[in-house]
C-alpha positions, 0 to 999 in steps of 0.5 A, spaced: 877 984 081 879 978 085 872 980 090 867 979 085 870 972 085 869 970 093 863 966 093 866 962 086 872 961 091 870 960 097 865 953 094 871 951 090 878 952 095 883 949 095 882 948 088 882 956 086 885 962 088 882 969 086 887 974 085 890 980 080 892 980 073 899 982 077 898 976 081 896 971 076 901 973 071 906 971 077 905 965 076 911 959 074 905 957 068 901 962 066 894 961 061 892 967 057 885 966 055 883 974 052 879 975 046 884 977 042 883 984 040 883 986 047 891 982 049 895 988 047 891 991 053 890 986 057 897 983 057 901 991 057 902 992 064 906 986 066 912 985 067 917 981 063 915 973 064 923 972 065 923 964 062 916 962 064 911 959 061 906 962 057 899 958 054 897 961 049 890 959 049 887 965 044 883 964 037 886 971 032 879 972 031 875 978 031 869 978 036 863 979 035 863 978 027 869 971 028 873 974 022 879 973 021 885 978 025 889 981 020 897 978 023 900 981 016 903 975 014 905 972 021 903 967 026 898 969 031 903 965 037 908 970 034 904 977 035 902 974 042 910 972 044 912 979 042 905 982 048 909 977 052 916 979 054 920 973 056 916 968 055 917 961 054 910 960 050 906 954 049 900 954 044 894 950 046 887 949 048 884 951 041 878 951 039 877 952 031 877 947 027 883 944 024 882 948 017 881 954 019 888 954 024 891 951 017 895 957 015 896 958 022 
């Protein structure tokens, strides 16, 4: 939680705030960077986004292995769009190599 993160705030402020999952998702842009078989959980409690913006900086790939995550023929942004009600969402910040987001 946002205490083990005291010291990292302490050298970093004004720059950082540690906070809750609850608390950062209330932000007015919210960035989601979560290995992506753990988005459903991590994203489950929240509430709906209500026309907020929300970065989709996530790789559907399969940790530890990197294969490919199984969308059945959807786009990732879109199997995130639907963890995030209400959300106006932005993809961003990928890290793969052009080829392998090609049919993405």
């Amino acid at each position: 939680g946002p205490a083990s993160l005291a010291v990292l705030e302490t050298e970093l402020k004004p720059f950082i705030k540690a906070g809750t999952l609850e608390e950062a998702a209330s932000a007015d842009i919210v960035l989601v960077a979560v290995n992506w078989s753990k988005l459903p959980k991590a994203l489950a409690t929240l509430p709906d986004f209500g026309g907020r913006i929300v970065i989709d900086a996530n790789n559907p790939i399969e940790a530890p292995l990197f294969r490919p995550a199984e969308l059945n023929g959807r786009l990732s942004t879109e199997v995130f769009a639907d963890l995030v009600p209400g959300a106006r969402v932005v993809k961003a910040f990928n890290h793969l190599q052009p080829h392998l987001l090609s049919g993405d």
